[in-house]
MMTF fields as JSON, N, C-alpha, C and O atoms, coordinates in Angstrom:
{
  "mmtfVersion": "1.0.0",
  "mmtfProducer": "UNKNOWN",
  "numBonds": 475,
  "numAtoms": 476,
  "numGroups": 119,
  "numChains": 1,
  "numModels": 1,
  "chainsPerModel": [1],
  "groupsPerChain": [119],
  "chainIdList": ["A"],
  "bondAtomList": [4, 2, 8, 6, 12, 10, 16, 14, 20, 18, 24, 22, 28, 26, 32, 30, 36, 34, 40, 38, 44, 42, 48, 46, 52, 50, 56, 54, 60, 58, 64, 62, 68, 66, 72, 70, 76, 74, 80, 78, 84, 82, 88, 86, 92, 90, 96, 94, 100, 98, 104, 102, 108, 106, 112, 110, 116, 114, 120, 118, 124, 122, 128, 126, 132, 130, 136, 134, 140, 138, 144, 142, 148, 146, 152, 150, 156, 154, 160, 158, 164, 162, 168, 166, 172, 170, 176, 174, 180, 178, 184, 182, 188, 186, 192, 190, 196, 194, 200, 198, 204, 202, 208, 206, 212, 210, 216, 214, 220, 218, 224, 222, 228, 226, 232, 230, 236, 234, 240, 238, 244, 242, 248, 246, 252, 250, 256, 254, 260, 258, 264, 262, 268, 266, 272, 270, 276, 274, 280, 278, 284, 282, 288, 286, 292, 290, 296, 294, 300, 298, 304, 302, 308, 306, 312, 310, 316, 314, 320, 318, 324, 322, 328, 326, 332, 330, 336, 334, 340, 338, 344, 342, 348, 346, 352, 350, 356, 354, 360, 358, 364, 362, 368, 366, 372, 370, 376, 374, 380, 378, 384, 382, 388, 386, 392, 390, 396, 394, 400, 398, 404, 402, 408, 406, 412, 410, 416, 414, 420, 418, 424, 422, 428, 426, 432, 430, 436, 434, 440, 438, 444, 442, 448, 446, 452, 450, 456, 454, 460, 458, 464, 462, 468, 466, 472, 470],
  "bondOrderList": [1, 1, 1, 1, 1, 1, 1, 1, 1, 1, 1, 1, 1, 1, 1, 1, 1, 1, 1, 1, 1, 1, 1, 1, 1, 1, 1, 1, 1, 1, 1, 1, 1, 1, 1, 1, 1, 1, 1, 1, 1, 1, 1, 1, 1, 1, 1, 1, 1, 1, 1, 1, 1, 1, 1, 1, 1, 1, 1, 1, 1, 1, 1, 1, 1, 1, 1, 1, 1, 1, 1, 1, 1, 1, 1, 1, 1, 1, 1, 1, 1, 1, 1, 1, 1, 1, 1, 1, 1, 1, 1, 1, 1, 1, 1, 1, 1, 1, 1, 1, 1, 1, 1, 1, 1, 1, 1, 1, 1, 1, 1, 1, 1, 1, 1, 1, 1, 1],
  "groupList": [{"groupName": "UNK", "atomNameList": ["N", "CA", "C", "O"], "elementList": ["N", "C", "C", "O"], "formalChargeList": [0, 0, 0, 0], "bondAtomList": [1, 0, 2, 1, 3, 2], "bondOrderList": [1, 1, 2], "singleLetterCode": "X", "chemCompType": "L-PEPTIDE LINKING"}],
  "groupTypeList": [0, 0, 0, 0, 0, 0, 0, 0, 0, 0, 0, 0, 0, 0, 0, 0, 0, 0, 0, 0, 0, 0, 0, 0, 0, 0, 0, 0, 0, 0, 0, 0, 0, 0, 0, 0, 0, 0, 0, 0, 0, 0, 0, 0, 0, 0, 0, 0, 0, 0, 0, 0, 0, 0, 0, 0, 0, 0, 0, 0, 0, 0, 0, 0, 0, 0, 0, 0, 0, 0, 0, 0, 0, 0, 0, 0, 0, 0, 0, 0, 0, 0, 0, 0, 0, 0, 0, 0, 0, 0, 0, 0, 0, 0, 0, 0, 0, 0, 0, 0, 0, 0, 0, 0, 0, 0, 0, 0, 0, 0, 0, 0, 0, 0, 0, 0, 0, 0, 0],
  "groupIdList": [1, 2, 3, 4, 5, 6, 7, 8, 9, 10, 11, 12, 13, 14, 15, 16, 17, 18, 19, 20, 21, 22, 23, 24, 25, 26, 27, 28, 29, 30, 31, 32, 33, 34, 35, 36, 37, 38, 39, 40, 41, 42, 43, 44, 45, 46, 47, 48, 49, 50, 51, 52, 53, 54, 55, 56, 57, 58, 59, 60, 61, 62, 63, 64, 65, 66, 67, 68, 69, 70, 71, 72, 73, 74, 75, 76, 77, 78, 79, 80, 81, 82, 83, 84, 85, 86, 87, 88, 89, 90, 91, 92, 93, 94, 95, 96, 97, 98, 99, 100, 101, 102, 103, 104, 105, 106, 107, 108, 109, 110, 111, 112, 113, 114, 115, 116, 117, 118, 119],
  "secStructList": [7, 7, 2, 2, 2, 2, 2, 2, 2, 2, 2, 2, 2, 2, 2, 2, 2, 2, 2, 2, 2, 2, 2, 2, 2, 2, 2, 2, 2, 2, 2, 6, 6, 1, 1, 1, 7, 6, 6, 6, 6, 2, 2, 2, 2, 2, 2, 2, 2, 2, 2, 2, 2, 2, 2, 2, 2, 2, 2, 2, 2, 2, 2, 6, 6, 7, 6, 6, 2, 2, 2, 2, 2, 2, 2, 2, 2, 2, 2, 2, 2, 2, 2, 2, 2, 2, 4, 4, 4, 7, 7, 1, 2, 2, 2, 2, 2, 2, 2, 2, 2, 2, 2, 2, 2, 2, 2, 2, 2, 2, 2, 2, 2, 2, 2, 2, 2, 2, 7],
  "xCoordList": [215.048, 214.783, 213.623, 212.586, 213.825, 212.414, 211.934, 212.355, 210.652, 209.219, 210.02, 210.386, 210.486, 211.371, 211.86, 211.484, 212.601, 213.402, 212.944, 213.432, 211.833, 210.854, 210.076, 209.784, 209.597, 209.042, 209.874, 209.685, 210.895, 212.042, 212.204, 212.066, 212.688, 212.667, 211.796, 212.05, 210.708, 209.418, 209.124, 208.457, 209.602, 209.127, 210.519, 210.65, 211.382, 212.386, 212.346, 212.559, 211.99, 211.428, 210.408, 210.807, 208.995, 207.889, 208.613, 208.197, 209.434, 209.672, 210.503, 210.376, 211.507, 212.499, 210.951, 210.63, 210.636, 209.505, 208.764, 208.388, 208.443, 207.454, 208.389, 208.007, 209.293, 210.632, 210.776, 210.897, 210.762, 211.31, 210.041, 210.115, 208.866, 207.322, 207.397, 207.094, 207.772, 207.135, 208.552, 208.242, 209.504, 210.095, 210.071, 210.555, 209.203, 209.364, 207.715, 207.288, 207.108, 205.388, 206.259, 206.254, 207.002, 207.362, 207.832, 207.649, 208.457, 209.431, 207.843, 207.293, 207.692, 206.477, 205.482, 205.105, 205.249, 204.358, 204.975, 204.323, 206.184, 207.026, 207.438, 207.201, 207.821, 207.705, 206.233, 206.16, 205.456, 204.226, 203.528, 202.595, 203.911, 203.693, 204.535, 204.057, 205.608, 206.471, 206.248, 206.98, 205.149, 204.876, 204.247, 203.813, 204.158, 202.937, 201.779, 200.812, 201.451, 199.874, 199.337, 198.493, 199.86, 199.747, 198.54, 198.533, 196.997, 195.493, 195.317, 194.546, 195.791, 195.455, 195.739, 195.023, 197.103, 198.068, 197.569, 198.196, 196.101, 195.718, 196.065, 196.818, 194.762, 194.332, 195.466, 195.78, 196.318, 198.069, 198.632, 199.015, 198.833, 199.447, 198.903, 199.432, 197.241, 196.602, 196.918, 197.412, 196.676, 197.25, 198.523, 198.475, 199.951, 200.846, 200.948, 201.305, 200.792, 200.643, 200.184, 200.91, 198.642, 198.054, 198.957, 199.071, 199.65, 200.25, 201.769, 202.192, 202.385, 203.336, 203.32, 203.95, 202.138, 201.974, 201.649, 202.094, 200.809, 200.387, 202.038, 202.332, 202.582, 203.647, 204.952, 205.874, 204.924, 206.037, 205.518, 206.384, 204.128, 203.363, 203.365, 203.11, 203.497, 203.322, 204.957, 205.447, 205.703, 207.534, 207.287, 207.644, 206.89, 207.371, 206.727, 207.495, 205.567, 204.759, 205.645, 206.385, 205.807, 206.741, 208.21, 208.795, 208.503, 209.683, 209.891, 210.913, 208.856, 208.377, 207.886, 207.661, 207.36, 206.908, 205.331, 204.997, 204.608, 203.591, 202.414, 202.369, 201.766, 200.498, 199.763, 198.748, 199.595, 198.436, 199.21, 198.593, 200.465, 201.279, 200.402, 200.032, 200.304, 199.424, 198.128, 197.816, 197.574, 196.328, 197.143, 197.149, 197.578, 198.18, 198.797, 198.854, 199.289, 199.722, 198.669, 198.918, 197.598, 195.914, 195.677, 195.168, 196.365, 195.631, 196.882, 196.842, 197.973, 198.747, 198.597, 198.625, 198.344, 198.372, 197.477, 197.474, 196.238, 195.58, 195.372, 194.505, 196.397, 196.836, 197.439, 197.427, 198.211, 199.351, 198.71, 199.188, 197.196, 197.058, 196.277, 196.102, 195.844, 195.036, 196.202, 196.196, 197.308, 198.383, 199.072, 199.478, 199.154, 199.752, 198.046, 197.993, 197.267, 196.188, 196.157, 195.844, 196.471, 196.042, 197.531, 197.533, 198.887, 200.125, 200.239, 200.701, 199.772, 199.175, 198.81, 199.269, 197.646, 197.402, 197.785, 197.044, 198.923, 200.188, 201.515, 202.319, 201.984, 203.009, 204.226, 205.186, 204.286, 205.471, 206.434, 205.931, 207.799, 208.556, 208.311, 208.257, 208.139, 208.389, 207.107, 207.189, 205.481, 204.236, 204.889, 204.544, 205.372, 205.515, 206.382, 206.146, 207.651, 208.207, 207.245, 207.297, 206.581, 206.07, 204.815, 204.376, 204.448, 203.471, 203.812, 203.114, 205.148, 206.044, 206.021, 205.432, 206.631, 207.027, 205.73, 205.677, 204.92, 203.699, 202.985, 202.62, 202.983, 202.741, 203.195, 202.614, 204.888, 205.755, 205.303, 204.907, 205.447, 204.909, 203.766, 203.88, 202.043, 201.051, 201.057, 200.285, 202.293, 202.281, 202.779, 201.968, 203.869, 204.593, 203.502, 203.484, 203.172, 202.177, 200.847, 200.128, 200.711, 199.408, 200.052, 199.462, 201.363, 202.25, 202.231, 201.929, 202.642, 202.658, 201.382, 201.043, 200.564, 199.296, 198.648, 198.05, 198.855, 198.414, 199.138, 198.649, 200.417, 201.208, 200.386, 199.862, 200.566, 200.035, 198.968, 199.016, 197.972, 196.552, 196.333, 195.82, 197.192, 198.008, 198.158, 197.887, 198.589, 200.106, 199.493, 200.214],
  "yCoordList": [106.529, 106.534, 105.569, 105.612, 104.715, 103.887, 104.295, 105.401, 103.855, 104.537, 104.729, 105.895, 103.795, 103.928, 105.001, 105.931, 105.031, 106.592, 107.294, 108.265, 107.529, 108.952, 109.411, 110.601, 108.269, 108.286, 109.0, 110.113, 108.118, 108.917, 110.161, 110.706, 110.836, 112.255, 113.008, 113.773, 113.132, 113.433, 113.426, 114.267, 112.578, 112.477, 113.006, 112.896, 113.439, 113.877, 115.396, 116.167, 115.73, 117.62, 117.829, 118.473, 117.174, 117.072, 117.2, 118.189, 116.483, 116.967, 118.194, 118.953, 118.564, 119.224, 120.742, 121.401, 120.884, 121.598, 121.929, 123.094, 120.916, 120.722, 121.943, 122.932, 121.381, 121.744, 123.224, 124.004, 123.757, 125.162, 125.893, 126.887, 125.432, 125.869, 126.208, 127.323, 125.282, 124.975, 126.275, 126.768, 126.483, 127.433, 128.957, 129.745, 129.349, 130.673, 131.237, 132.376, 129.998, 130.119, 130.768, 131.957, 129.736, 130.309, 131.443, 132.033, 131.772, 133.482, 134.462, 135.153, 134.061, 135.158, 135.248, 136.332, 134.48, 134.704, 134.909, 134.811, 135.179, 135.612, 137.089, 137.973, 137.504, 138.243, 139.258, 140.397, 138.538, 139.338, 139.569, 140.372, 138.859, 138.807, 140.021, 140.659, 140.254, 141.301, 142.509, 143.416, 142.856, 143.895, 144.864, 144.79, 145.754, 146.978, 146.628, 147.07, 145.978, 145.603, 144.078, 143.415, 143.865, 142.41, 141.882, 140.934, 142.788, 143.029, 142.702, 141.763, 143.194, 143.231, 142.114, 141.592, 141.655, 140.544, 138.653, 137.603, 138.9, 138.243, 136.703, 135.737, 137.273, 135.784, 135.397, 134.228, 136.174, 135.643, 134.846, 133.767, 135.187, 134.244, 132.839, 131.957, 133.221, 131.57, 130.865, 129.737, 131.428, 130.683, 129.763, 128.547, 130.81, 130.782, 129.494, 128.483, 129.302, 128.107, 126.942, 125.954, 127.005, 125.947, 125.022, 123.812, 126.513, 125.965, 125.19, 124.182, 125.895, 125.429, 123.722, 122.697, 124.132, 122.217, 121.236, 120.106, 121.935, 120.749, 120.096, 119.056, 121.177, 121.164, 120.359, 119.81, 120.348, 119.611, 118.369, 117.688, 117.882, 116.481, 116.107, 114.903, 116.458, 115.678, 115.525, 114.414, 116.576, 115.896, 115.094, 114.112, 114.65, 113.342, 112.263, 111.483, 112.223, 110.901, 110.649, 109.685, 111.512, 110.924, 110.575, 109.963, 111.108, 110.571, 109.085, 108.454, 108.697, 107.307, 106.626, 105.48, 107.087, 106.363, 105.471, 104.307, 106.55, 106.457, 105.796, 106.275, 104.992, 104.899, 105.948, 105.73, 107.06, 107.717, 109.648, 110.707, 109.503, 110.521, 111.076, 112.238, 110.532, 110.73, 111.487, 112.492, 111.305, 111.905, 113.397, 114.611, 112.737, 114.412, 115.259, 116.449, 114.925, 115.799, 116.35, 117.43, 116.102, 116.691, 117.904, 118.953, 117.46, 118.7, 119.51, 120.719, 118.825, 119.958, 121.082, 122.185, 120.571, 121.886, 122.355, 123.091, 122.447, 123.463, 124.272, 125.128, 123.857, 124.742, 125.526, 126.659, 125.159, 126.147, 127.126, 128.259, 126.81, 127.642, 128.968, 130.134, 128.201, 129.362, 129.78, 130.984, 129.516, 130.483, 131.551, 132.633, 130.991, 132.275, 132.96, 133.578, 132.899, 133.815, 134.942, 136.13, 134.285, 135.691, 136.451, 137.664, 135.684, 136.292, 137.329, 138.455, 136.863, 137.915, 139.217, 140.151, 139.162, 140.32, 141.206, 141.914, 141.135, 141.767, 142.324, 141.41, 143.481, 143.888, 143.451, 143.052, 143.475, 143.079, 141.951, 140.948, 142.199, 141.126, 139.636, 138.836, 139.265, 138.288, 137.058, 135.912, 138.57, 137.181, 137.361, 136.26, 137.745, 137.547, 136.155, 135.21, 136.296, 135.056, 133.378, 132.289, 133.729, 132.829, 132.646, 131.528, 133.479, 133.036, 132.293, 131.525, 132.844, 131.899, 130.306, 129.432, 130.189, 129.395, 128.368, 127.163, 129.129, 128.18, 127.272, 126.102, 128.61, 127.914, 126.991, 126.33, 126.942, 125.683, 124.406, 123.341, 124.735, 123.381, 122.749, 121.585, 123.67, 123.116, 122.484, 121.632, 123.242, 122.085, 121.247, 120.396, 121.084, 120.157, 118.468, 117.239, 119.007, 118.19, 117.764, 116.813, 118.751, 118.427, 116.998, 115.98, 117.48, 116.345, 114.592, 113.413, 115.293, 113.608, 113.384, 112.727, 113.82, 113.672, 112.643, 111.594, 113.074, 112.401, 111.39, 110.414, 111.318, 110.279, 108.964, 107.863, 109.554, 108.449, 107.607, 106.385, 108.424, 108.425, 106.743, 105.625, 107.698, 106.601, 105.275, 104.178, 105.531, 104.129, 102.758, 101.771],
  "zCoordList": [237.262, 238.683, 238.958, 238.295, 239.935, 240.067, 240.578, 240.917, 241.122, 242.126, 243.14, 243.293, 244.03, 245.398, 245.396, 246.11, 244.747, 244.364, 244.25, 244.827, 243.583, 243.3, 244.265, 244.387, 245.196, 246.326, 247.284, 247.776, 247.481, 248.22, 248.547, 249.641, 246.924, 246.854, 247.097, 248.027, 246.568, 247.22, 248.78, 249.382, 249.186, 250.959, 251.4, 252.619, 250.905, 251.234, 251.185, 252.12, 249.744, 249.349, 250.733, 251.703, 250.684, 251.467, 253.162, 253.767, 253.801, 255.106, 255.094, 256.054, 253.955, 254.347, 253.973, 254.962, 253.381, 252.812, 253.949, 254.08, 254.96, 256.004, 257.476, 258.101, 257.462, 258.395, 258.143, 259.088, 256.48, 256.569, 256.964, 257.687, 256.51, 256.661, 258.264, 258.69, 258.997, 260.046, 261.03, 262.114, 260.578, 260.983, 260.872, 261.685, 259.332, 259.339, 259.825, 260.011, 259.917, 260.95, 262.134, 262.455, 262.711, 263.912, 264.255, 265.32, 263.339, 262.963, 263.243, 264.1, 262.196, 261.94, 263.226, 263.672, 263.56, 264.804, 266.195, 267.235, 266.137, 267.498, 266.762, 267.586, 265.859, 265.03, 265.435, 265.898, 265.14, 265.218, 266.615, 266.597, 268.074, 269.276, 269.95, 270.889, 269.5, 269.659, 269.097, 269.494, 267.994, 267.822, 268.412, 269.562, 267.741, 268.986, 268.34, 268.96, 267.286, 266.89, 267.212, 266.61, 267.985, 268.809, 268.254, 267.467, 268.856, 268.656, 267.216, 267.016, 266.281, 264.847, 264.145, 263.291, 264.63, 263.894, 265.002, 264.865, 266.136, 266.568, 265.53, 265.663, 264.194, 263.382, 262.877, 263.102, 262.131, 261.673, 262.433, 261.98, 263.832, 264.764, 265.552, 266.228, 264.962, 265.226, 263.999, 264.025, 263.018, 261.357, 261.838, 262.022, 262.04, 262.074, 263.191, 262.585, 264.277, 265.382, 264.721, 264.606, 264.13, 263.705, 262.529, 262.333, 261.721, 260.62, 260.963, 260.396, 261.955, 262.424, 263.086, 262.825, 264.15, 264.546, 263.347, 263.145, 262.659, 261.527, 260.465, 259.874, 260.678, 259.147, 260.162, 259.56, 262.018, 262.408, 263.076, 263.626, 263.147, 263.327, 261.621, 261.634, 260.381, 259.003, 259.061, 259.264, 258.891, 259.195, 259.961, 259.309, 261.01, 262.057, 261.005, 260.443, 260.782, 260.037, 259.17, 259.367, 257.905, 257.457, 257.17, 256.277, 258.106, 259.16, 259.223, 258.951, 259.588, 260.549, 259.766, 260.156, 257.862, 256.978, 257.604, 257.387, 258.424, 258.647, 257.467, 256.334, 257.765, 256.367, 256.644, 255.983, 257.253, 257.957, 257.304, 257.425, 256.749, 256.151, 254.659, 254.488, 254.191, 252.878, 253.532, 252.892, 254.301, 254.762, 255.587, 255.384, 256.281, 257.052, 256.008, 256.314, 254.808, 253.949, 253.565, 253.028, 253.595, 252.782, 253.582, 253.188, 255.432, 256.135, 256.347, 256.575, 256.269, 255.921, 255.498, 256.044, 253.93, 252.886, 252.868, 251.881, 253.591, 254.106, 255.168, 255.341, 255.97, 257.148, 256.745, 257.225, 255.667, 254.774, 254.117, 254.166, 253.186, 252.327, 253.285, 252.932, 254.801, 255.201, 255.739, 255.482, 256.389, 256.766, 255.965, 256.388, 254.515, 253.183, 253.569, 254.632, 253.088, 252.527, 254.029, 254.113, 254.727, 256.047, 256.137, 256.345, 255.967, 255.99, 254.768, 254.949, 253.456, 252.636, 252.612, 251.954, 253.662, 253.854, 254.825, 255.506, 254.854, 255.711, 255.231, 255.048, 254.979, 254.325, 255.081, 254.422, 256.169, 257.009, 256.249, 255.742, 256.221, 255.914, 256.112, 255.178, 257.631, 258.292, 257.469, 257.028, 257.662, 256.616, 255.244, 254.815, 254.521, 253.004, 252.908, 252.156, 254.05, 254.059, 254.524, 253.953, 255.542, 255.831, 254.785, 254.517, 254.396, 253.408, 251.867, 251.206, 251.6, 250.538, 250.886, 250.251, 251.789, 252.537, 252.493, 252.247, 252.76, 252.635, 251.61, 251.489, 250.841, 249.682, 248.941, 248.08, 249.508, 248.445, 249.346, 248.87, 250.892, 251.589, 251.061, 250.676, 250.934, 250.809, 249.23, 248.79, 248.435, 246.638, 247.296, 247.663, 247.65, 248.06, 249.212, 249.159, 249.624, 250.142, 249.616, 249.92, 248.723, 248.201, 246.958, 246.597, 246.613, 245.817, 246.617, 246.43, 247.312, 248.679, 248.477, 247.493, 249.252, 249.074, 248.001, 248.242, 247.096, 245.388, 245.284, 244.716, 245.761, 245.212, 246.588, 246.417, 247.494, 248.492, 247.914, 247.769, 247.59, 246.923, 245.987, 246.032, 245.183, 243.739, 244.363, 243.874, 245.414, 245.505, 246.081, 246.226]
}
């Protein structure tokens, strides 16, 4: 496989990664707006927003093969990691998913990330 190619795949895992992230944020925090603990599940659903815009503005960059994608992957995956760590501490179905979810985005980006770095 050459670099092109490897690159490829990678920015290919990295949006589709970005895309599922950025959908089960959304679950989870409509999910969690609809509950009767609205009050409690407050910080989850700012996670969940923040993490959601960040993870569907880094899909567009590199979409668009942005030079500026490698950097948004940095803040990506830390929108991600603070979105798992607070979905974490939530038994509910909906954060365990979104907090999975997260975590493969923020490797996954933290991957882009490095490779950008490199290149």
């Amino acid at each position: 496989m050459t670099t092109t190619q490897t690159h490829q795949t990678l920015l290919d895992a990295c949006i589709e990664a970005c895309l599922n992230c950025l959908r089960d944020c959304e679950n989870c925090a409509t999910a969690c707006l609809d509950s009767d603990m609205v009050q409690m599940m407050a910080q989850c659903i700012k996670r969940c927003r923040d993490c959601a815009d960040t993870c569907a503005l880094c899909a567009r960059f590199m979409a668009r093969n942005s030079d500026l994608h490698g950097q948004l992957c940095s803040v990506c995956a830390e929108a991600c990691d603070r979105c798992a760590a607070e979905c974490e501490k939530h038994h509910h179905d909906h954060c365990q998913r979104c907090a999975a979810s997260c975590r493969r985005c923020a490797e996954t980006c933290r991957q882009m990330a490095m490779a950008m770095a490199s290149a």
